[in-house]
Backbone bond lengths (Angstrom), bond angles and torsions (degrees), N, CA, C in turn:
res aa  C-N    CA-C-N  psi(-1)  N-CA   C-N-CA  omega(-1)  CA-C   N-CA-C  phi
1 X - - - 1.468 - - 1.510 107.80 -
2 X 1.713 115.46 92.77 1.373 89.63 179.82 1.422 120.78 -68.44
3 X 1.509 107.08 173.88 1.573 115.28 155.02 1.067 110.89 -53.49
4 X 1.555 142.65 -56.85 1.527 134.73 -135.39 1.423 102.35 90.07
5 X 1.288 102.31 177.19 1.616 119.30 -175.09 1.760 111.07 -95.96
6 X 0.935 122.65 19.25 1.319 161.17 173.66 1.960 102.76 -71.44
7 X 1.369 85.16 146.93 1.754 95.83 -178.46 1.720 93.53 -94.43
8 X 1.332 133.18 127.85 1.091 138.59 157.87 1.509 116.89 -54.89
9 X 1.410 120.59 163.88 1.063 132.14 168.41 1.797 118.48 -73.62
10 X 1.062 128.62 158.01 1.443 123.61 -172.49 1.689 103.08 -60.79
11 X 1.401 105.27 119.19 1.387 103.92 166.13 1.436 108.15 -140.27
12 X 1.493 86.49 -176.62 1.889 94.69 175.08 1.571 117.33 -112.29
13 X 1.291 111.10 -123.37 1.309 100.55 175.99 1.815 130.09 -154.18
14 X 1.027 156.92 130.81 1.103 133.53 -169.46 1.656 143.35 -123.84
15 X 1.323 114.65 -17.56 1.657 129.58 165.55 1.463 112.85 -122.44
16 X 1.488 103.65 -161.35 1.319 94.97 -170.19 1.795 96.64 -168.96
17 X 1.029 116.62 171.97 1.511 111.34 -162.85 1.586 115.90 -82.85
18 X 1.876 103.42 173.14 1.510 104.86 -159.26 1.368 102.09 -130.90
19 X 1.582 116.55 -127.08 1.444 116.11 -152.59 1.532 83.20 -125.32
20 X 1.733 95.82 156.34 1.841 116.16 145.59 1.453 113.74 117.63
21 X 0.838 115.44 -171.03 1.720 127.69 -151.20 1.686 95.91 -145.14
22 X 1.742 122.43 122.87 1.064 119.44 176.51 1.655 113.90 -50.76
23 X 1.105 107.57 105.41 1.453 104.79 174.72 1.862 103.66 -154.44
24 X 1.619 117.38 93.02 1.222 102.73 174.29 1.404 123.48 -86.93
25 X 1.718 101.29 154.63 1.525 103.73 -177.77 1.518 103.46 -148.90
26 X 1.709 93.48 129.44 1.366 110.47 179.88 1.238 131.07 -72.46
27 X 1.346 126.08 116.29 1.655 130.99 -154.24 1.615 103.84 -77.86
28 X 1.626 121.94 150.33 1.332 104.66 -173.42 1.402 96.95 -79.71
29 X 1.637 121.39 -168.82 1.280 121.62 168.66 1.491 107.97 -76.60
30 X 1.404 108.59 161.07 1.594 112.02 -173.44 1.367 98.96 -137.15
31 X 1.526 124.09 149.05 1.439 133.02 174.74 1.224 126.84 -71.55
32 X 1.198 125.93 -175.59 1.423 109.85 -142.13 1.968 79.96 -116.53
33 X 1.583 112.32 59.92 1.538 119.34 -175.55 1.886 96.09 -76.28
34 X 1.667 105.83 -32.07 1.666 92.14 -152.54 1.653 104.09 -89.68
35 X 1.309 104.23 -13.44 1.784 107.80 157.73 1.086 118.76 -41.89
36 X 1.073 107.88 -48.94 1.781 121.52 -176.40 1.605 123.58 -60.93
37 X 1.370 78.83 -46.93 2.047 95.88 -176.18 1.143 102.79 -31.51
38 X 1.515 132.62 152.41 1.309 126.43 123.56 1.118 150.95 -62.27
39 X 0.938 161.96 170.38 1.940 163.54 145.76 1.126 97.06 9.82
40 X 1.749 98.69 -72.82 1.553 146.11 -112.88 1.949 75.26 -88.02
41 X 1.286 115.18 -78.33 1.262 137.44 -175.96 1.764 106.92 -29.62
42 X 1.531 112.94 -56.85 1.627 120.39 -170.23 1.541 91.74 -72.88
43 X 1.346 133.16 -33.55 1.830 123.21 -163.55 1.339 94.28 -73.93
44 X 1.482 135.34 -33.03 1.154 125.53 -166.72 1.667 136.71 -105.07
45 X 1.339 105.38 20.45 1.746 132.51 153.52 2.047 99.46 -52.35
46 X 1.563 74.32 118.54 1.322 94.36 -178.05 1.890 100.66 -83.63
47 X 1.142 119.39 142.19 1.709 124.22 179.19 1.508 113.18 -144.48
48 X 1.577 102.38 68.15 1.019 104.90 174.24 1.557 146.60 -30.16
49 X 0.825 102.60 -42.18 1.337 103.60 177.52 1.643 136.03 -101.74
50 X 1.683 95.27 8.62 1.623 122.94 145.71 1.357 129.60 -100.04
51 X 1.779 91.36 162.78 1.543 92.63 -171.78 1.877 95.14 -117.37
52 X 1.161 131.49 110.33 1.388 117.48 160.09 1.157 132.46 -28.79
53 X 1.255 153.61 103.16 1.499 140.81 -171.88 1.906 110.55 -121.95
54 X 1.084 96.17 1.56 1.659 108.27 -177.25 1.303 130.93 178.67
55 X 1.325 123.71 137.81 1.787 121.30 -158.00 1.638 84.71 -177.08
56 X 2.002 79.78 155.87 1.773 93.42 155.47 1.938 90.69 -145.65
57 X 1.602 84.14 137.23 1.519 100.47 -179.88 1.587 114.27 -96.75
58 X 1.364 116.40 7.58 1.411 135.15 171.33 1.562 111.85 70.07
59 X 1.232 104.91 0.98 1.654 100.83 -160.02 1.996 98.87 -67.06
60 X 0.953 88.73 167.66 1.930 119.55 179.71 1.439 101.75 150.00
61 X 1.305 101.95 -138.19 1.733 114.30 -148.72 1.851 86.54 -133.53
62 X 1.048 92.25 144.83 1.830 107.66 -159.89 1.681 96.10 -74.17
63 X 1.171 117.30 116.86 1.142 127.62 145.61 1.825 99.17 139.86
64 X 1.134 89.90 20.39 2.051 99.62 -163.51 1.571 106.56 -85.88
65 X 0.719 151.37 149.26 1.406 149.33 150.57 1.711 135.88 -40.35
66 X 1.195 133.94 174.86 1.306 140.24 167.58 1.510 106.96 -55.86
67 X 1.164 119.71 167.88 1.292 100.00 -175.50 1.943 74.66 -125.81
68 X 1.529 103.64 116.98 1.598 125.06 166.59 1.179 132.05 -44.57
69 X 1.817 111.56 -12.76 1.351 101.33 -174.00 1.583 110.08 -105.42
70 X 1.322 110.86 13.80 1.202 137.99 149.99 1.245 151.95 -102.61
71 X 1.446 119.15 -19.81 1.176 160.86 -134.01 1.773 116.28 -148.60
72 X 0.977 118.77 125.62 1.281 96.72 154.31 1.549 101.89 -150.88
73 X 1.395 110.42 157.73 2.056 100.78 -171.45 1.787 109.97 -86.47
74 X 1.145 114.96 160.80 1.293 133.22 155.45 1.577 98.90 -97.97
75 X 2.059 94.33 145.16 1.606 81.66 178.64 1.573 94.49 -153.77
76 X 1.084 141.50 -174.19 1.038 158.64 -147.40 2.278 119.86 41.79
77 X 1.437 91.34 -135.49 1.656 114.82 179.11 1.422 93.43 -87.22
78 X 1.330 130.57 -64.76 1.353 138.54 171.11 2.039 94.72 125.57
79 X 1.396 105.46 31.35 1.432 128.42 169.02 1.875 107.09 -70.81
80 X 1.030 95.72 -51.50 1.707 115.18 173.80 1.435 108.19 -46.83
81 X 1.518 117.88 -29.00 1.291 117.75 -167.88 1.605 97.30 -108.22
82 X 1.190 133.15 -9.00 1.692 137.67 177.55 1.832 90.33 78.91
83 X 1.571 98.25 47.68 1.419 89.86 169.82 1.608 109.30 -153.88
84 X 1.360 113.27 51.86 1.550 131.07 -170.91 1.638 105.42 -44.23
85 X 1.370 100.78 117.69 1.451 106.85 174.36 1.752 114.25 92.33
86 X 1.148 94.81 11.62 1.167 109.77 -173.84 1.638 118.14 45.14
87 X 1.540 120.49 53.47 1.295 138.85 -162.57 1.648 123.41 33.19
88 X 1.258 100.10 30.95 1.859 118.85 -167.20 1.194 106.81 -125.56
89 X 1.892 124.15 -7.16 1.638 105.18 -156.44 1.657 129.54 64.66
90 X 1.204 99.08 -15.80 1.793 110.06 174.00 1.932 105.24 -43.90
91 X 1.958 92.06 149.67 1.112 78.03 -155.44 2.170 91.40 -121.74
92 X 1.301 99.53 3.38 1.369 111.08 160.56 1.615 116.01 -43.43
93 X 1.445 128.29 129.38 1.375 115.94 115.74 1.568 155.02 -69.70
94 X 1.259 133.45 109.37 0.926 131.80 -157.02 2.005 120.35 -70.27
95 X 0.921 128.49 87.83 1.285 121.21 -173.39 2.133 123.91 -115.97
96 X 1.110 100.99 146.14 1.765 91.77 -179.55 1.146 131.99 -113.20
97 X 1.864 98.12 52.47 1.666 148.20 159.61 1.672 91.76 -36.14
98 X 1.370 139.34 153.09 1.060 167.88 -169.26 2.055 90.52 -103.50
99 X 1.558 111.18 -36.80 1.185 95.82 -166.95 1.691 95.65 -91.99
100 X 1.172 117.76 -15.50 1.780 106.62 174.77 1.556 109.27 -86.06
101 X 1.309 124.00 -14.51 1.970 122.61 -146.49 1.734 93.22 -147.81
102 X 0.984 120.86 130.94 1.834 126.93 179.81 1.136 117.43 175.98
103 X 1.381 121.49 171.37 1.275 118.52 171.37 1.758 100.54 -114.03
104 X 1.169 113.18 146.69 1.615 96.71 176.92 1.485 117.09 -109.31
105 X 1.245 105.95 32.90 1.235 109.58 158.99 1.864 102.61 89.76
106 X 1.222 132.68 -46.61 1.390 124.60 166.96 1.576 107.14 -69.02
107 X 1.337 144.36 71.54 1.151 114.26 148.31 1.246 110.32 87.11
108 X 1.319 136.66 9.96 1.835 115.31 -149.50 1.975 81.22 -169.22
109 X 1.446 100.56 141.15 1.512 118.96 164.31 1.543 110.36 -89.51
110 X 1.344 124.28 127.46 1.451 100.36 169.37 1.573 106.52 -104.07
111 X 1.372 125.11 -172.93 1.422 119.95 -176.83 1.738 81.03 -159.98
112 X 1.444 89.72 118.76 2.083 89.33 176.84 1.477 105.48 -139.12
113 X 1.102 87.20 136.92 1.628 118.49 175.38 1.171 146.74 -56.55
114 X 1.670 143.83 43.59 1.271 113.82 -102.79 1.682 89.80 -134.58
115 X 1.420 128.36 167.27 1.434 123.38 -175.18 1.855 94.13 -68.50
116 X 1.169 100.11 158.87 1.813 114.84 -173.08 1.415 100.84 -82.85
117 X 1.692 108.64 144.29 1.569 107.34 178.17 1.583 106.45 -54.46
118 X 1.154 106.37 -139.64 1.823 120.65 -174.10 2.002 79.66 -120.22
119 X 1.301 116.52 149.68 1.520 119.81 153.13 1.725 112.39 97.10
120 X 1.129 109.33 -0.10 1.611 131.76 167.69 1.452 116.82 -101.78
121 X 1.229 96.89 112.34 1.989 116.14 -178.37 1.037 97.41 -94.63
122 X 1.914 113.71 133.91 1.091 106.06 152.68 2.152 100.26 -121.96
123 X 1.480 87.89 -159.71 1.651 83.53 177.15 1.160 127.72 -57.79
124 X 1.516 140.94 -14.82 0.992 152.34 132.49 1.118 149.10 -97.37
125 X 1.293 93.41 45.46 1.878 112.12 170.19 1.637 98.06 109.04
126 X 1.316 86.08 -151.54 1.876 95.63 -160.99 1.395 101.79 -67.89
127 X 1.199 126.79 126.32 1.935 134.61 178.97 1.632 89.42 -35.64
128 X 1.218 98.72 130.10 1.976 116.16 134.66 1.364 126.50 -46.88
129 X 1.640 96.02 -90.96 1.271 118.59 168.53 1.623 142.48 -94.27
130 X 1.165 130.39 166.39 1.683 108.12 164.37 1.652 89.12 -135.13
131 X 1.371 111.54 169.37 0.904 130.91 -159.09 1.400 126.31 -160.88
132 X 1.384 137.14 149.57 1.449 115.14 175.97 2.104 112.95 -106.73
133 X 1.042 105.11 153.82 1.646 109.44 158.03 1.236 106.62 -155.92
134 X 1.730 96.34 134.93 1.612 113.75 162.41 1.111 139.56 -114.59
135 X 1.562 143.75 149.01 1.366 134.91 -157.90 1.662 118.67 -118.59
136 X 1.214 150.45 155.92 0.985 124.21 154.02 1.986 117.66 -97.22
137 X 1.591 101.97 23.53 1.355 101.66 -164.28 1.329 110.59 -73.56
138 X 1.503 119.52 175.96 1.649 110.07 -146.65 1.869 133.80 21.21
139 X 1.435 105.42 -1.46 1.449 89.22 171.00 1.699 108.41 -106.00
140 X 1.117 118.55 -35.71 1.548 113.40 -175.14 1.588 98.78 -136.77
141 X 1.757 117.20 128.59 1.208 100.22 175.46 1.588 97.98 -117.80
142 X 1.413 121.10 151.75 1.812 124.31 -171.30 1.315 94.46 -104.49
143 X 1.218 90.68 149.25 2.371 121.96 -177.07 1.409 83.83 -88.53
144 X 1.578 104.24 160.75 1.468 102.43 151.07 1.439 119.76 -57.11
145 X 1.468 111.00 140.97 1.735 112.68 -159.39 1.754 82.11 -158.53
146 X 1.931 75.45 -143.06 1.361 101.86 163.24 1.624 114.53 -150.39
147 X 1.274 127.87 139.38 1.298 121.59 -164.71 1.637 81.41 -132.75
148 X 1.803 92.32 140.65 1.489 118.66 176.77 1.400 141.16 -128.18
149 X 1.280 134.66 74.58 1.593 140.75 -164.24 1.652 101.41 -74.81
150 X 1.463 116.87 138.12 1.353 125.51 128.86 1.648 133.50 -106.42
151 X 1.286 83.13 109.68 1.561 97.09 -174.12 1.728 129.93 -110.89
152 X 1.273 121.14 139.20 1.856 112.04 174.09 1.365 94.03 -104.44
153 X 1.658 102.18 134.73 1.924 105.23 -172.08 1.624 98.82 -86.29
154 X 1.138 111.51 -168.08 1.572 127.26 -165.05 1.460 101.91 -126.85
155 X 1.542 128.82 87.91 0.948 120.75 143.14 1.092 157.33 0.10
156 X 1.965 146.99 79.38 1.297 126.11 174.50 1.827 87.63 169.93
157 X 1.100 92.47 144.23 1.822 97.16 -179.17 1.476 97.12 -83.01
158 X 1.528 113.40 141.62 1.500 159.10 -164.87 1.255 96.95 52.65
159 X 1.671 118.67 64.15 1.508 119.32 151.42 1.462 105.71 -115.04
160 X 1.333 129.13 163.06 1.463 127.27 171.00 1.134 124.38 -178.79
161 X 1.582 84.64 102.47 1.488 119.19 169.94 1.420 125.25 -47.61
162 X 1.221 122.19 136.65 1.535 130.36 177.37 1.283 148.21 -145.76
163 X 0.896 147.34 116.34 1.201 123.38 152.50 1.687 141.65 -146.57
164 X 1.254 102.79 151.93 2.202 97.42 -137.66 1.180 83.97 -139.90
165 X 1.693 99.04 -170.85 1.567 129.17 -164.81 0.991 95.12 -132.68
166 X 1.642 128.52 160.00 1.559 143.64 155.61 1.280 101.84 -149.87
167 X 1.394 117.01 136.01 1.588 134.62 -154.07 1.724 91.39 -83.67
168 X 1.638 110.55 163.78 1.292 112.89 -151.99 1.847 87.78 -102.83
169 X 1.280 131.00 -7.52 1.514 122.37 131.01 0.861 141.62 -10.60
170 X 1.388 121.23 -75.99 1.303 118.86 -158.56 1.193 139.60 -72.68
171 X 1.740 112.43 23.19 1.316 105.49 178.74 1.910 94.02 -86.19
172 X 1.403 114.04 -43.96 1.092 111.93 -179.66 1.833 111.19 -54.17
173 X 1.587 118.81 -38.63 1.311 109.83 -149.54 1.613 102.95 -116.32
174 X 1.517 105.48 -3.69 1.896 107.54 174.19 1.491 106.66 70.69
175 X 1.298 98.48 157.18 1.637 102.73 -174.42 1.189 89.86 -104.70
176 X 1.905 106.91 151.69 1.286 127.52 -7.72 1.475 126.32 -55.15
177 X 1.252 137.14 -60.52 1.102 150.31 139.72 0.992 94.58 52.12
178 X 1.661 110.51 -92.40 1.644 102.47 -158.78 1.593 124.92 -90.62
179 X 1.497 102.07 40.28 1.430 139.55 -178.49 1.826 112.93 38.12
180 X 1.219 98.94 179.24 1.552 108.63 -163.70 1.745 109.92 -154.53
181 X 1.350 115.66 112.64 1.345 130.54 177.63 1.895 129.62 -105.84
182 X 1.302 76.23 74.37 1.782 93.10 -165.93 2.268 110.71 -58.49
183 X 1.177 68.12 70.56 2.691 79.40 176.17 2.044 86.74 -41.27
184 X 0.712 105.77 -54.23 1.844 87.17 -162.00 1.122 111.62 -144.80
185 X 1.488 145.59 117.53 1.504 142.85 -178.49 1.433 105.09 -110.24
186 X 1.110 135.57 128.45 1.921 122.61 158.89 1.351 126.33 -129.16
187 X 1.593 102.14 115.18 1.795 95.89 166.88 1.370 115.06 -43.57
188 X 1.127 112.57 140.80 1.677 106.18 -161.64 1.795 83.85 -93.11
189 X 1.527 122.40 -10.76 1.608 101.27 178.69 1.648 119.42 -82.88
190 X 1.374 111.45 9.57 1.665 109.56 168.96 1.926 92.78 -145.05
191 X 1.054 123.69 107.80 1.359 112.63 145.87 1.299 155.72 -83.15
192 X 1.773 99.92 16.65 1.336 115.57 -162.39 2.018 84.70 -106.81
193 X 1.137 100.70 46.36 1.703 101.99 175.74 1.474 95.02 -176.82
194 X 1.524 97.82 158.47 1.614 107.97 -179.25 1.651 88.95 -158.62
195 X 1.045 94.56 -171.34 1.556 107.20 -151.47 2.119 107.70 -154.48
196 X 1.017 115.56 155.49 2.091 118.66 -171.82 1.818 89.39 -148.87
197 X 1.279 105.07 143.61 1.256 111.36 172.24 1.981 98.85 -155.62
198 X 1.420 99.91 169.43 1.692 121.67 -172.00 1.257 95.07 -135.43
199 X 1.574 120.18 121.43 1.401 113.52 163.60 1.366 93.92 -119.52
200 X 1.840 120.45 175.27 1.008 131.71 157.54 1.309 101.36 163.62
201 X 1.682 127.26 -169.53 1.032 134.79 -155.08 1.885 117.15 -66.10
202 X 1.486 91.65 104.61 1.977 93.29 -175.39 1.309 84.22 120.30
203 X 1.229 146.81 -65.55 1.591 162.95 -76.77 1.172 87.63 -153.89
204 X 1.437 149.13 77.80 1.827 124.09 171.91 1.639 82.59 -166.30
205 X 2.114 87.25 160.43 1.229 88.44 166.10 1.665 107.19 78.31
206 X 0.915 121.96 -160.20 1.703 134.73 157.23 1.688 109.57 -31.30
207 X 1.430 122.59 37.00 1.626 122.11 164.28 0.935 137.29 -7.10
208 X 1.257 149.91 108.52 1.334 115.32 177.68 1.728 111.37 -81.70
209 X 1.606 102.37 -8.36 1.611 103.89 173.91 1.223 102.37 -86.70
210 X 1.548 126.65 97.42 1.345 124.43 163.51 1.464 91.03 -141.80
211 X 1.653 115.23 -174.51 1.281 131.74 -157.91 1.159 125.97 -176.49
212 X 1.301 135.94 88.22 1.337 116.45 -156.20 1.776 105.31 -125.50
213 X 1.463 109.40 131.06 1.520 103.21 -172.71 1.398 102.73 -49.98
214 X 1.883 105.93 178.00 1.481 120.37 177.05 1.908 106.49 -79.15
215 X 1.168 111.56 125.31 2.111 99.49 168.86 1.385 91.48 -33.61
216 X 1.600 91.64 148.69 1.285 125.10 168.43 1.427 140.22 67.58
217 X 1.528 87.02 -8.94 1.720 105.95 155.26 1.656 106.56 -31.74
218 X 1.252 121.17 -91.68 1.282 126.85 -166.15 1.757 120.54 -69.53
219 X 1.292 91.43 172.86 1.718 89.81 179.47 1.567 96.23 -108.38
220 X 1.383 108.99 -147.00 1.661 128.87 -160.28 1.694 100.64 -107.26
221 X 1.486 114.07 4.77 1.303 107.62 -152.73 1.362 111.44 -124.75
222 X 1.461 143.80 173.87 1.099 128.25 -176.68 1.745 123.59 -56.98
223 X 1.216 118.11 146.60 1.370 122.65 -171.53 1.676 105.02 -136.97
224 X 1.257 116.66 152.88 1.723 125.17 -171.94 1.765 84.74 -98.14
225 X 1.372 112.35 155.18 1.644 134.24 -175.68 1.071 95.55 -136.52
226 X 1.168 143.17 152.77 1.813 141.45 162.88 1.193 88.20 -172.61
227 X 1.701 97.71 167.89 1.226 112.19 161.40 1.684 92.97 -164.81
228 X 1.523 106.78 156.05 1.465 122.94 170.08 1.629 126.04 -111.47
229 X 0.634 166.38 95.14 1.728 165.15 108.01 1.133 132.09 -47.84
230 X 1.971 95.87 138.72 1.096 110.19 176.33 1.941 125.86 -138.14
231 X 0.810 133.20 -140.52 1.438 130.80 -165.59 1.498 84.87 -74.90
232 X 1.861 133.13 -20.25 1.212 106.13 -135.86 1.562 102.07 -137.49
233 X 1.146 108.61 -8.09 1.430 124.89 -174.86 1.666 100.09 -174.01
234 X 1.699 98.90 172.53 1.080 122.22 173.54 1.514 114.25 -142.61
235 X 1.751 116.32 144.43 1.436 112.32 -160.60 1.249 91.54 -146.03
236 X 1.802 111.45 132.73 1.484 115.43 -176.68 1.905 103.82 -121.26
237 X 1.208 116.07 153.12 1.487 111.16 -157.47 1.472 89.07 -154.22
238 X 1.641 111.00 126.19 1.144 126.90 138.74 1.476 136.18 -103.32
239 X 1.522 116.58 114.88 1.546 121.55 -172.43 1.598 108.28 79.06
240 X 1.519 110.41 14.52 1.674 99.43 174.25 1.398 108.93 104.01
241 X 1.280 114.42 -3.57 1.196 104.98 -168.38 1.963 105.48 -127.48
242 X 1.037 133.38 142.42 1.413 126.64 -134.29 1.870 74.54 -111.97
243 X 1.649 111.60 136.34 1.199 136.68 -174.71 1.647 122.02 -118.39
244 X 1.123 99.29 -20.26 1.702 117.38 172.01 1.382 118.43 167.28
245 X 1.471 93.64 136.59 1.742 116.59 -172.86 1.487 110.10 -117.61
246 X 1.195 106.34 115.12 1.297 110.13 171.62 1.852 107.22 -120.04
247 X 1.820 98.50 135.51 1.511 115.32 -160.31 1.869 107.54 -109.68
248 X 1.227 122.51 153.07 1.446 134.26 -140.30 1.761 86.72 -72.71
249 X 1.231 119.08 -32.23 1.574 143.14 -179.68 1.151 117.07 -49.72
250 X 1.402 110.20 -54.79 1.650 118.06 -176.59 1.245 99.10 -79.61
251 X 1.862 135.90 -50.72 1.064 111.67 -166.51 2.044 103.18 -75.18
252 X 0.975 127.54 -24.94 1.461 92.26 -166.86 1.758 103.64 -82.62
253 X 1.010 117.25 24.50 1.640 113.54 152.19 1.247 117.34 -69.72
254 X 1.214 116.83 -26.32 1.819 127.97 173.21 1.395 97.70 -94.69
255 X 0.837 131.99 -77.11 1.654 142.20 -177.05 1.237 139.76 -164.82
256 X 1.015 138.29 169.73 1.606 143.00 172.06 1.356 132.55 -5.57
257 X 1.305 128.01 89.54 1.523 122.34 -166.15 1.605 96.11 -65.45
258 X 1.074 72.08 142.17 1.837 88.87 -177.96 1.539 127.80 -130.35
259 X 1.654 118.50 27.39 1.263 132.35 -148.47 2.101 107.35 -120.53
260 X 1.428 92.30 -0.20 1.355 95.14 173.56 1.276 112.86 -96.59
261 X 1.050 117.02 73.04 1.293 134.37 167.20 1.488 136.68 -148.90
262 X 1.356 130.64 -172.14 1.210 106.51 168.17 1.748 96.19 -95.71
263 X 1.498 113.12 -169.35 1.370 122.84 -174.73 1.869 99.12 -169.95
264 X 1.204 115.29 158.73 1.446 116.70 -173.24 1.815 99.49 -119.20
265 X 1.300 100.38 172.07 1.642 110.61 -162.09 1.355 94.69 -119.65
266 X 1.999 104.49 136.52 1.344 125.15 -172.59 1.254 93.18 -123.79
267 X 1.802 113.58 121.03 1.387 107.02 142.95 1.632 114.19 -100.25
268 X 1.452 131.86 173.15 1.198 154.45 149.73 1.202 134.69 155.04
269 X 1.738 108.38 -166.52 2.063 104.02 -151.24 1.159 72.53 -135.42
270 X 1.693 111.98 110.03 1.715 114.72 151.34 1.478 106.14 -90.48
271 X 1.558 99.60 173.15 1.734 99.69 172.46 1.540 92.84 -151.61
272 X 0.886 99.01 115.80 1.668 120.77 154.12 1.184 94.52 127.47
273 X 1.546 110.80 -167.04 1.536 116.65 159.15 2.135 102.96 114.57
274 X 1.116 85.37 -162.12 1.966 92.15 -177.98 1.234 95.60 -70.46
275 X 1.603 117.21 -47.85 1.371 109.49 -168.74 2.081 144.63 -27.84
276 X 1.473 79.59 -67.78 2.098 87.08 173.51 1.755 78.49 -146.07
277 X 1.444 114.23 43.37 1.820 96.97 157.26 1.369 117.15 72.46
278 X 1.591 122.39 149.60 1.559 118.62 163.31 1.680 118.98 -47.89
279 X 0.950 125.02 143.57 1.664 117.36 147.65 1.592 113.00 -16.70
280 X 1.259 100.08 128.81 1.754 93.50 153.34 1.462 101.94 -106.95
281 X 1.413 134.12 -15.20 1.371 119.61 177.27 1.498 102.71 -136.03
282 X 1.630 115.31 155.19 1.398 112.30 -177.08 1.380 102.45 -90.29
283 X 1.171 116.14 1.21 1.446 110.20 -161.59 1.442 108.11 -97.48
284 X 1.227 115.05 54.45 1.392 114.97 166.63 1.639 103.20 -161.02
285 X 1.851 88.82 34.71 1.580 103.85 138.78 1.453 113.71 -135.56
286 X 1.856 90.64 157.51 1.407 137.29 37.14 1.790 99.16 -100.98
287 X 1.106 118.62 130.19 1.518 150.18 127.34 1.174 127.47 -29.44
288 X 1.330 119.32 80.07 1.663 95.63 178.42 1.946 107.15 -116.05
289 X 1.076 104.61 171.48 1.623 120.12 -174.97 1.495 93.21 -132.87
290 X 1.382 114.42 136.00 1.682 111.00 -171.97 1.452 84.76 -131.03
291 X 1.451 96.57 140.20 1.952 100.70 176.86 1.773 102.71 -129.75
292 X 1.395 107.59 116.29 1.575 114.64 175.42 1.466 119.30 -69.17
293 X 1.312 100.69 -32.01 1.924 99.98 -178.59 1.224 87.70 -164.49
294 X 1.695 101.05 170.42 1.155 127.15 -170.50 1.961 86.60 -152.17
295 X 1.463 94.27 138.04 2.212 81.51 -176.19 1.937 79.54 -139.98
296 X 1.089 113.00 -164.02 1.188 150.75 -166.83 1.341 121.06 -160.76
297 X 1.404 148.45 161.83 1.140 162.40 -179.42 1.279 133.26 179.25
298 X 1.453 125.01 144.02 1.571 136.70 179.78 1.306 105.11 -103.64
299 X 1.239 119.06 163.30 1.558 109.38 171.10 1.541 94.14 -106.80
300 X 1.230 101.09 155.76 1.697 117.60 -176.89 1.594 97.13 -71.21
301 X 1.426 100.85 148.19 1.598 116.36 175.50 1.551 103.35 -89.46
């Protein structure tokens, strides 16, 4: 999800770069096995050659909040930040309403999308939508590792699901600069595809490091997102299986690798914008995106 060409709001930072050599490859389609899984079944994938060092498994009692000492919300238009629309044209408000942000009690965060009351301004007149996003900036920032979501996306064209990195830079150095590692983007008008991109300096905007599976790869049902980086590459993976690698080589032909660092973790559900377009119908709210975990990892020495 990029920023836009837009000055961000003051942030910090949270991961840091991974493995591979620009070389994309299109995953075949896969059955709808990880719908099925249980909890119990996805927590217990053995990954050898990581060490867990941080996660939230969402659990409490349904209707509870984020838990803050991990978490903290983004909220409004993103006007507050001199960055209206959150440099996308998005036409969400962002708020940390109990009815946009929760846990529902199985195990799983939801984040829903929903048409805007009556009496909410945004930069262009009375809000549409509201919406939730959360950050882990200033509370947890990630090394180069590997960070891993299982998530079920939210259905409906000009929704878009996400969730990315922004380097713990860029308040000093502005985006692109202090680069951006987009784990999963989705036009919310096909969800049987998702998409990984690298922005940063030269590199932003219109990427040429992007990647987007073939339609129909995926089903309707939960799917694993990860990605790994390191000094030397970067590697993005859906369901375990690695979907595009982009290497420290190809990008500084455009410009400045910018991935040795740490960077912090963004989830959320915009709607509208460049992305997959405004709504053409409201009626495919409420919207929700449900996220089972969120983990972290080191690689073993």
């Amino acid at each position: 999800m990029r920023v836009g060409g837009r000055n961000l709001p003051a942030v910090l930072g949270l991961l840091a770069p991974l493995a591979g050599c620009y070389h994309p490859r299109t995953l075949k389609p896969q059955r709808a096995l990880d719908r099925a899984e249980p909890a119990a079944a996805a927590s217990s994938r053995p990954l050898p050659d990581w060490v867990e060092v941080w996660s939230d498994e969402f659990t409490g009692a349904r209707g509870s909040g984020i838990d803050t000492t991990k978490w903290r919300y983004d909220t409004a238009d993103g006007c507050a930040q001199n960055n209206c629309g959150w440099g996308n044209n998005e036409k969400e408000y962002y708020r940390a309403s109990r009815d946009n942000i929760a846990l529902n009690g199985r195990g799983q965060l939801q984040i829903v999308a929903r048409t805007a009351p009556a009496g909410l301004s945004c930069y262009y007149g009375p809000c549409r939508y509201t919406s939730a996003k959360i950050t882990t900036r200033g509370k947890i920032w990630v090394s180069p590792g590997r960070v891993e979501a299982r998530l079920k996306l939210a259905p409906g064209q000009g929704l878009w699901p996400a969730i990315w990195l922004l380097g713990k830079n860029i308040e000093s150095v502005g985006w692109p600069a202090g680069g951006e590692l987009d784990i999963m983007e989705n036009h919310g008008s096909d969800v049987t595809t998702t998409s990984s991109a690298v922005h940063g300096p030269g590199y932003s905007g219109n990427t040429p490091f992007a990647h987007a599976l073939a339609r129909g790869t995926l089903d309707r049902g939960f799917h694993r997102y990860a990605i790994e980086w390191d000094s030397l590459h970067i590697r993005f993976f859906v369901d375990d299986t690695v979907h595009y690698v982009v290497s420290k080589t190809d990008v500084q032909r455009y410009g400045n690798w910018v991935f040795d660092q740490p960077f912090y973790l963004i989830l959320n559900l915009a709607v509208g914008g460049h992305f997959d377009g405004d709504p053409q119908s409201d009626a495919i709210f409420p919207a929700t995106m449900l996220i089972d975990y969120v983990r972290v990892y080191l690689r073993k020495n």
